[in-house]
MOPAC internal coordinates of N, CA, C and O (Angstrom, degrees):
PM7 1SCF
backbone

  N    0.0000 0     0.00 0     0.00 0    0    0    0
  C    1.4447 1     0.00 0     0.00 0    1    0    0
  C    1.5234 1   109.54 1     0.00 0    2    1    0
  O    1.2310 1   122.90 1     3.72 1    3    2    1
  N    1.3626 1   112.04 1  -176.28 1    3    2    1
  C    1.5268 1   109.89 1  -161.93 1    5    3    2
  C    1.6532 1   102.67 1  -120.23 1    6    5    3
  O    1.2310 1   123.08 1  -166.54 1    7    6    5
  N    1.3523 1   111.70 1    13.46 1    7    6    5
  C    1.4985 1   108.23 1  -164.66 1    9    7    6
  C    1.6816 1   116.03 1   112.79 1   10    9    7
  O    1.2310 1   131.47 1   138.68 1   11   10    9
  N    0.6911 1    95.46 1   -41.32 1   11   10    9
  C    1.6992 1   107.67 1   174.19 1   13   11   10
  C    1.6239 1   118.54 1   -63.18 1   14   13   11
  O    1.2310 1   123.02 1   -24.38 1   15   14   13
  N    1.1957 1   111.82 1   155.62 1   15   14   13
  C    1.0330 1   116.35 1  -171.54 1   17   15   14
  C    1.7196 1   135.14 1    92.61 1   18   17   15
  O    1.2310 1    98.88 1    40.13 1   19   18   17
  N    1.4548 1   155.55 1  -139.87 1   19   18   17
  C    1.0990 1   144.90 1  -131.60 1   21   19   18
  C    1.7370 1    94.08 1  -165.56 1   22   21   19
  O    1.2310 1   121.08 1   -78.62 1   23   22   21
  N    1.3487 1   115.53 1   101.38 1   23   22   21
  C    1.3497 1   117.02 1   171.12 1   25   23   22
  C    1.6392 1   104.71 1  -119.18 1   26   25   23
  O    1.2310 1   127.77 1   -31.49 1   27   26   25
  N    1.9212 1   102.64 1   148.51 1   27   26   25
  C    1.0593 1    75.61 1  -178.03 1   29   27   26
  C    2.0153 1   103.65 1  -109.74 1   30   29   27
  O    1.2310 1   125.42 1    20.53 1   31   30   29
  N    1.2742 1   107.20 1  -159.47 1   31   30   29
  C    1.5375 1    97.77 1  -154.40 1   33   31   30
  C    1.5325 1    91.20 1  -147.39 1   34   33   31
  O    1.2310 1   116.26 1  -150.92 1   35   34   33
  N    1.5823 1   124.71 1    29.08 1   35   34   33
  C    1.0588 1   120.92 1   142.68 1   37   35   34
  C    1.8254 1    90.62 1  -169.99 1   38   37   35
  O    1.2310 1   129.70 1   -25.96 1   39   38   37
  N    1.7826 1    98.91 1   154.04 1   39   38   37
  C    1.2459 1    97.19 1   171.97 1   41   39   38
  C    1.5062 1   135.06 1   -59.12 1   42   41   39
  O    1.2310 1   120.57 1   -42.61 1   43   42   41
  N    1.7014 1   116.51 1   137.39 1   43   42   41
  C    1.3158 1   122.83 1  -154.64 1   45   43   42
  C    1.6659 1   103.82 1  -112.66 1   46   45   43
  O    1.2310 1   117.72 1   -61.84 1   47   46   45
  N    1.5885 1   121.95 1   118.16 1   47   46   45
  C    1.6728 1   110.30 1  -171.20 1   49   47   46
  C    1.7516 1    96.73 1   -76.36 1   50   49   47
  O    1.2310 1   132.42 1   -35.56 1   51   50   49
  N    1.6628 1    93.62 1   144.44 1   51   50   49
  C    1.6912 1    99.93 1   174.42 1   53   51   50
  C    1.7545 1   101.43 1   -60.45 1   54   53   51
  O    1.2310 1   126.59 1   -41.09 1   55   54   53
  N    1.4977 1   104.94 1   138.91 1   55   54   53
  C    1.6755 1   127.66 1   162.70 1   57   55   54
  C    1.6361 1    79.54 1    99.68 1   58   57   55
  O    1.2310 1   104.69 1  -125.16 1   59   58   57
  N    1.0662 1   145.90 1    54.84 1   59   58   57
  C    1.3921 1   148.34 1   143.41 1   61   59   58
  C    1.0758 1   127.95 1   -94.62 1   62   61   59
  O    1.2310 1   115.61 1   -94.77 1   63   62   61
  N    1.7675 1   125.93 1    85.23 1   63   62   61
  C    0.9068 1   117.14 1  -167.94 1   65   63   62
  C    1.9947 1   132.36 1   -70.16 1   66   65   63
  O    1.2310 1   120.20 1   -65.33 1   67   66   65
  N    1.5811 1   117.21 1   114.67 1   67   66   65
  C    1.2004 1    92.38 1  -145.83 1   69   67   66
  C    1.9823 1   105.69 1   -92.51 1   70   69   67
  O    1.2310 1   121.50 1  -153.59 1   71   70   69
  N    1.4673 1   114.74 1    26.41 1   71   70   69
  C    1.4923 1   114.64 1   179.92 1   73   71   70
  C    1.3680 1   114.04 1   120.35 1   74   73   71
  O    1.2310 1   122.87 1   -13.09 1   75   74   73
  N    1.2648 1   112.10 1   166.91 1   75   74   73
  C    1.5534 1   128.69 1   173.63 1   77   75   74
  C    1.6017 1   128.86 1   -41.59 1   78   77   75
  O    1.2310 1   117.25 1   -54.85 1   79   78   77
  N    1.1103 1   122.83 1   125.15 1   79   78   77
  C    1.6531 1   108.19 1   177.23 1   81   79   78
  C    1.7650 1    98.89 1  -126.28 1   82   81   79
  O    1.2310 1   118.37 1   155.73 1   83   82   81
  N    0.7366 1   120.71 1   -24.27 1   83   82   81
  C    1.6346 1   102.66 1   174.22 1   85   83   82
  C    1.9298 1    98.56 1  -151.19 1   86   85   83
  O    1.2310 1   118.82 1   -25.16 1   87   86   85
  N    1.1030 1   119.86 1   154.84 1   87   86   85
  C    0.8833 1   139.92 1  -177.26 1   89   87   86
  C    1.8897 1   109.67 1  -122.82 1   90   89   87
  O    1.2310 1   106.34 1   -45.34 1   91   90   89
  N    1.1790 1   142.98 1   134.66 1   91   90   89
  C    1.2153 1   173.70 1  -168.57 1   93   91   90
  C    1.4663 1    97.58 1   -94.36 1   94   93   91
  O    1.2310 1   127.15 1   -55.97 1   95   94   93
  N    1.6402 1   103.86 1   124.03 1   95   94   93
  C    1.2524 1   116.59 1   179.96 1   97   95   94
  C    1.5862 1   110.42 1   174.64 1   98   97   95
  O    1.2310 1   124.78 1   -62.49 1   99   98   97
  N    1.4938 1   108.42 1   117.51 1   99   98   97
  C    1.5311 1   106.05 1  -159.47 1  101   99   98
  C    1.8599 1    96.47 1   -77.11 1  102  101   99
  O    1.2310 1   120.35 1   161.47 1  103  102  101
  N    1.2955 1   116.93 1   -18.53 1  103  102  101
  C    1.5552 1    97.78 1   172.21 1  105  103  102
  C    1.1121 1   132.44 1   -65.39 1  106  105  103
  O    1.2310 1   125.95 1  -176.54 1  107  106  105
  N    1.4125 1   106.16 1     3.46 1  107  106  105
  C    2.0337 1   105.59 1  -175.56 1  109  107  106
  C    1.7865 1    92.03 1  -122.20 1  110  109  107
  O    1.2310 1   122.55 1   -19.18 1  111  110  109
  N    1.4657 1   112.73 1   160.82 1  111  110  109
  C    1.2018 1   141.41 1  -172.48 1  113  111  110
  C    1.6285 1    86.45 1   -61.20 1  114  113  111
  O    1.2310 1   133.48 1   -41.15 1  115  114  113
  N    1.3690 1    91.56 1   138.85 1  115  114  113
  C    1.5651 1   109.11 1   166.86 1  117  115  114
  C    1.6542 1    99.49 1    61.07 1  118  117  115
  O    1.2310 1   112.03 1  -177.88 1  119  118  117
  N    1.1606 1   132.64 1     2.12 1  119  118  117
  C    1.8470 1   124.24 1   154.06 1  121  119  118
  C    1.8112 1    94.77 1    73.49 1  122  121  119
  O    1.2310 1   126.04 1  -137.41 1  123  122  121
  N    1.3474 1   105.99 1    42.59 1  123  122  121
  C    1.4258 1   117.34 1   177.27 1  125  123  122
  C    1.4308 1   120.57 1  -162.46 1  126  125  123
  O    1.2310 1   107.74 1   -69.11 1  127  126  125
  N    1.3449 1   140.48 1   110.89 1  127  126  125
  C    1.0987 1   125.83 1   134.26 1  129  127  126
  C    1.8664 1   145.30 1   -71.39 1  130  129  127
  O    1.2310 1   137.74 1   -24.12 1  131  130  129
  N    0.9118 1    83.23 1   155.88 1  131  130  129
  C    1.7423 1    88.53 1  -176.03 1  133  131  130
  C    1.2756 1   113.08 1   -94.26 1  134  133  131
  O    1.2310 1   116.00 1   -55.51 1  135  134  133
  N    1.3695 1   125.21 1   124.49 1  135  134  133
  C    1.4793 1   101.71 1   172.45 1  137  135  134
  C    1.9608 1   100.59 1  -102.91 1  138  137  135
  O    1.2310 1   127.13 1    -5.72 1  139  138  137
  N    1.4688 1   103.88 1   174.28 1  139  138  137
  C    1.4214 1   118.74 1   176.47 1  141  139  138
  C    1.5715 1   120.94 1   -33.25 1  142  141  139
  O    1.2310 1   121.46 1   159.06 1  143  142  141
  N    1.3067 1   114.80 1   -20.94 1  143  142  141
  C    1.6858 1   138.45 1  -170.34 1  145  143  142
  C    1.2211 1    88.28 1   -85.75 1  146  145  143
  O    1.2310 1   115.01 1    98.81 1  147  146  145
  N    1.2994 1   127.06 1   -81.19 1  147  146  145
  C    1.2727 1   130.88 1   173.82 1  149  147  146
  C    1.5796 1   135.31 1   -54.56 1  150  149  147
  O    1.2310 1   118.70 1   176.40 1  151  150  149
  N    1.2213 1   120.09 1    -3.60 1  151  150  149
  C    1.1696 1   133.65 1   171.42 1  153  151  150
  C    1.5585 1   108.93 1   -96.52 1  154  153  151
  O    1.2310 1   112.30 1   171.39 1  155  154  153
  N    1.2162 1   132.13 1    -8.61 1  155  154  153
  C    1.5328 1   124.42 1  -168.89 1  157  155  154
  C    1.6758 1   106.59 1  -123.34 1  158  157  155
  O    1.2310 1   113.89 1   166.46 1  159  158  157
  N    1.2272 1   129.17 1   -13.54 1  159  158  157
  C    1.2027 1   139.11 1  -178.93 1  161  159  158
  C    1.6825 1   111.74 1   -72.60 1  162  161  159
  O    1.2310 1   129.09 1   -53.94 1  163  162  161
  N    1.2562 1   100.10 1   126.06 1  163  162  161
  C    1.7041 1   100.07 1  -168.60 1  165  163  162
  C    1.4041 1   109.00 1  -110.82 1  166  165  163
  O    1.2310 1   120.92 1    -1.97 1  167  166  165
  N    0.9039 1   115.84 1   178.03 1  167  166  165
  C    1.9018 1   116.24 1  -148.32 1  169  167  166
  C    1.7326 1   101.66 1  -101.05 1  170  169  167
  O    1.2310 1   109.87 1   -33.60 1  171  170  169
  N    1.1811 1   136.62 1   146.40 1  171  170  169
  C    1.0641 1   134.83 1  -163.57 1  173  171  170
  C    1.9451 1   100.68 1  -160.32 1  174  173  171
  O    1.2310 1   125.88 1   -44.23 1  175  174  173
  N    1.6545 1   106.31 1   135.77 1  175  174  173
  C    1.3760 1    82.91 1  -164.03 1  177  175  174
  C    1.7990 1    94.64 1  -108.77 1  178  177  175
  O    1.2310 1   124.99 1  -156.70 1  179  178  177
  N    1.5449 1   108.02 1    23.30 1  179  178  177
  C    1.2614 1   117.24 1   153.34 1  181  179  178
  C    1.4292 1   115.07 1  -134.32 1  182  181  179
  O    1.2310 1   128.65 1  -103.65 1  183  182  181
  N    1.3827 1   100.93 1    76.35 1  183  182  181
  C    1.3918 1   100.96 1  -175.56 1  185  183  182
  C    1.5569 1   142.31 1   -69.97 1  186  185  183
  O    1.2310 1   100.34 1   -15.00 1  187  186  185
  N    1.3763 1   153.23 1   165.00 1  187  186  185
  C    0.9821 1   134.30 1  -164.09 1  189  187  186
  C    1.9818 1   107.07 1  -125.44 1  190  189  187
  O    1.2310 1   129.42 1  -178.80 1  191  190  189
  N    1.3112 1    99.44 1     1.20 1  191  190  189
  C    1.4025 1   111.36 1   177.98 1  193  191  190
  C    1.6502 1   102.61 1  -130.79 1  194  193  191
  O    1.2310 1   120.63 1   -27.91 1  195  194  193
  N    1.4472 1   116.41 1   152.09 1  195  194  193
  C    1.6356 1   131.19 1   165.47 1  197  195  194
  C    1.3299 1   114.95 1  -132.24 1  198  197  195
  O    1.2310 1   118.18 1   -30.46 1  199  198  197
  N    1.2387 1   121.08 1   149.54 1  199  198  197
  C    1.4349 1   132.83 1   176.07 1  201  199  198
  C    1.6398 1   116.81 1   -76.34 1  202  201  199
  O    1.2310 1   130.14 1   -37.67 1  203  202  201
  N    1.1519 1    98.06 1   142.33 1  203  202  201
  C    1.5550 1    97.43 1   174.83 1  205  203  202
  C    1.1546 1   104.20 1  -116.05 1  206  205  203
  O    1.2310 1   114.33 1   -57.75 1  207  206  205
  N    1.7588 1   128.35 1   122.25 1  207  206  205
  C    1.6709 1   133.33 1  -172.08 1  209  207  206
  C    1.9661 1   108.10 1   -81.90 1  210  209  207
  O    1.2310 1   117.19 1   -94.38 1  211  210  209
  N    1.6473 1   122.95 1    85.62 1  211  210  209
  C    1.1855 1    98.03 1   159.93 1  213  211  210
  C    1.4876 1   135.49 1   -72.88 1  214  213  211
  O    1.2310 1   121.49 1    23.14 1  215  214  213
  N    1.4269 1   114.76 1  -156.86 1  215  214  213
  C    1.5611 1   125.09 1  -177.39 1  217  215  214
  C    1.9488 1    93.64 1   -84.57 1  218  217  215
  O    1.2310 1   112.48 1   129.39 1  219  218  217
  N    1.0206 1   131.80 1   -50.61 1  219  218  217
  C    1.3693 1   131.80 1   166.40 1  221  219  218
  C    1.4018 1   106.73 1   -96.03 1  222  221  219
  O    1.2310 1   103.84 1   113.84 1  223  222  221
  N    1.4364 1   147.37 1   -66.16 1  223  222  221
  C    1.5183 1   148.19 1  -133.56 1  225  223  222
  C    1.7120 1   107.25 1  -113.78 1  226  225  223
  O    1.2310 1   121.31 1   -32.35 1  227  226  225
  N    0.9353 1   115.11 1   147.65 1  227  226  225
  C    1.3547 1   126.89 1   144.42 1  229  227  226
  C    1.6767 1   127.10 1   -95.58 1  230  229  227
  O    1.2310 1   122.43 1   -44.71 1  231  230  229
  N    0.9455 1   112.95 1   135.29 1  231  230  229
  C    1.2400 1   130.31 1  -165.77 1  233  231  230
  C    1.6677 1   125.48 1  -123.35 1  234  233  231
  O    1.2310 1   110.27 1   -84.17 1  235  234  233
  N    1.4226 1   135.87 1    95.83 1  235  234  233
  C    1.6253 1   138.47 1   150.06 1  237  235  234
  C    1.0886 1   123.55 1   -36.17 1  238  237  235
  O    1.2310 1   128.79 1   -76.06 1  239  238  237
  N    1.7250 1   100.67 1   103.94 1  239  238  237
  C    1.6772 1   107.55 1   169.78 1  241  239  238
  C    1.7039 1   112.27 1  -110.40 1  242  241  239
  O    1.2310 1   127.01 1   -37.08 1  243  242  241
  N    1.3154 1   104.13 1   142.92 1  243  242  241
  C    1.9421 1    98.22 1   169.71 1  245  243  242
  C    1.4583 1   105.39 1   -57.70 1  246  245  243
  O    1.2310 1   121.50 1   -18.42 1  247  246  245
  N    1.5357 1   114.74 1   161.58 1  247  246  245
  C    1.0672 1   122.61 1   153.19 1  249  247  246
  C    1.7083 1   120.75 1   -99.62 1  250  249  247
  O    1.2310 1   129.85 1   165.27 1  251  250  249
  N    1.1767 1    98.62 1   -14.73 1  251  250  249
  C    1.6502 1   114.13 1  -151.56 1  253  251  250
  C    1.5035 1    98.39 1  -150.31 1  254  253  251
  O    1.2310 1   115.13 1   -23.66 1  255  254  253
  N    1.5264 1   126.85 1   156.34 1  255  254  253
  C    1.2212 1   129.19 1   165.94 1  257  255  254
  C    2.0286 1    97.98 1   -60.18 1  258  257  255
  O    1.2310 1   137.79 1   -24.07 1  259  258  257
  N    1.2798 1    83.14 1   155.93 1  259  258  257
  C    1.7062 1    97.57 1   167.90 1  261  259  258
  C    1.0200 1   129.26 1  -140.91 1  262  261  259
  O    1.2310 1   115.92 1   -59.22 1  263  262  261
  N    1.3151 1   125.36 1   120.78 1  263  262  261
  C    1.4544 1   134.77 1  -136.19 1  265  263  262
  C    1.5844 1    99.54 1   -93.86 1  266  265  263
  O    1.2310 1   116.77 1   -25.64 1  267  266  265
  N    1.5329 1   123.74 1   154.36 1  267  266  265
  C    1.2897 1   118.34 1   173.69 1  269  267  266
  C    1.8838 1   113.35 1   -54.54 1  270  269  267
  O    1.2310 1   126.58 1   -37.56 1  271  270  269
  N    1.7022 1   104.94 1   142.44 1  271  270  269
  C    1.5992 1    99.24 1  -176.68 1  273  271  270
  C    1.4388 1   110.79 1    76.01 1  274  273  271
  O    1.2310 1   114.77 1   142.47 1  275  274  273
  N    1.0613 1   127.51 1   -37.53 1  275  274  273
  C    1.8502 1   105.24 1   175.91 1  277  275  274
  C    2.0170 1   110.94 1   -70.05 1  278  277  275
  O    1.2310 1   135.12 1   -28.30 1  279  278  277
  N    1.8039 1    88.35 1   151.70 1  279  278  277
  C    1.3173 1    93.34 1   161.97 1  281  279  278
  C    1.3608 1   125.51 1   -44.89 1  282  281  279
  O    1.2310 1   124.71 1   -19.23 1  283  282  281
  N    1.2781 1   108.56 1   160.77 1  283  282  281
  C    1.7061 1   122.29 1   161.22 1  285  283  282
  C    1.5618 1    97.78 1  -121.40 1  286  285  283
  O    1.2310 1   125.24 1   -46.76 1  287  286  285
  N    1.2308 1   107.54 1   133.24 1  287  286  285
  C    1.3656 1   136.87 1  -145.21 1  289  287  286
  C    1.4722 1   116.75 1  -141.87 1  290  289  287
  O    1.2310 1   118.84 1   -47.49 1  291  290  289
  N    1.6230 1   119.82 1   132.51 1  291  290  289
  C    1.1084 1    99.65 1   176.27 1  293  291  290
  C    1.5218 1    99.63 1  -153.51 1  294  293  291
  O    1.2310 1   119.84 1    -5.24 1  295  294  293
  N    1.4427 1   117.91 1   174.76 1  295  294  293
  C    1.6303 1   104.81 1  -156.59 1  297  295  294
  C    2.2194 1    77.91 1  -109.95 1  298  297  295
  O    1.2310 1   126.07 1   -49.25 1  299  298  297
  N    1.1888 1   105.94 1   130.75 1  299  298  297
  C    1.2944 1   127.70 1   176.31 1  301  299  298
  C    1.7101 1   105.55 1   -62.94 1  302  301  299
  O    1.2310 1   123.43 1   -48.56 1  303  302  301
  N    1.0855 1   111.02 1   131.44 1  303  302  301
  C    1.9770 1   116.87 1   161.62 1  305  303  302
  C    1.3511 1   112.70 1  -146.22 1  306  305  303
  O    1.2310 1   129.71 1   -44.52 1  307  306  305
  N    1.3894 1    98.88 1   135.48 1  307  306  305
  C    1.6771 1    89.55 1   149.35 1  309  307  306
  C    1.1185 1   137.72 1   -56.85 1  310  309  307
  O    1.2310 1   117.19 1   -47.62 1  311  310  309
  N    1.6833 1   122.96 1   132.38 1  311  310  309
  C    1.4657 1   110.64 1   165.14 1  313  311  310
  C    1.5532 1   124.00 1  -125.86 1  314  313  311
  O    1.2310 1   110.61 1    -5.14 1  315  314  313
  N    1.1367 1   135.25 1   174.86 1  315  314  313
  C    1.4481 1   144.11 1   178.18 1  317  315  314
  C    1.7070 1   108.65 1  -106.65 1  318  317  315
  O    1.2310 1   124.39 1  -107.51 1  319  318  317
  N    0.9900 1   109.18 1    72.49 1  319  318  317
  C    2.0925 1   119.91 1   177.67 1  321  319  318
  C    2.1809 1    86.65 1   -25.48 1  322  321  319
  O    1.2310 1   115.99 1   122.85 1  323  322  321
  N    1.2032 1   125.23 1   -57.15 1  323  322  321
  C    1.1034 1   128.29 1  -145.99 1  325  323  322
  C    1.7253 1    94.16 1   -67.38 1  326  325  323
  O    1.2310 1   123.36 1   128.03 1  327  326  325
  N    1.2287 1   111.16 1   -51.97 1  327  326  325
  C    1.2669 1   119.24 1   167.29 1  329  327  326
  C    1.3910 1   140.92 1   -27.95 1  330  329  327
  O    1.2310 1   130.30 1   136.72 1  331  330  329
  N    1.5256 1    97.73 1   -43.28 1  331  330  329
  C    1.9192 1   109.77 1   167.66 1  333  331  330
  C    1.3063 1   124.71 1   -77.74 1  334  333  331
  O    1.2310 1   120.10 1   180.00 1  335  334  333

C-alpha cells in the first residue's frame, strides 16, 4: 500500500469488534451510508477483518489478533442494501 488506509496502533484481540462502517438509509444513493471507518479500509483478498450485516448498521469485526502497525483489511463484495 501507499500509506493509505487504517493501521492499527496498538494490538487488537481477534472477535473485536472495532465500529460502524456504513449505516442504512434510503435517502442516500445505494440505501447506505459510509461512515469514515468504512471509507478508509482497503481491500485485501486475505483479509484480517469481516463485516457484520445488521437490521440498520454494518459493523467491523477482527478475524485474527492484530498486531501493533499492521493494516486493517477487509475482503471487498458487492452488496444489495435492499437485500438485507
Amino acid at each position: 500500500m501507499e500509506g493509505l488506509g487504517l493501521f492499527s496502533t496498538r494490538p487488537i484481540a481477534k472477535g473485536q469488534v472495532l465500529g460502524i462502517t456504513h449505516v442504512k438509509d434510503d435517502l442516500f444513493q445505494h440505501g447506505v451510508i459510509r461512515t469514515p471507518l468504512g471509507g478508509f479500509i482497503n481491500h485485501s483478498n486475505f483479509p484480517n477483518c469481516e463485516l457484520i450485516k445488521g437490521n440498520k448498521v454494518f459493523l467491523l469485526r477482527t478475524l485474527v489478533e492484530i498486531i501493533t502497525g499492521e493494516e486493517i483489511t477487509l475482503k471487498y463484495e458487492l452488496y444489495n442494501p435492499e437485500e438485507e
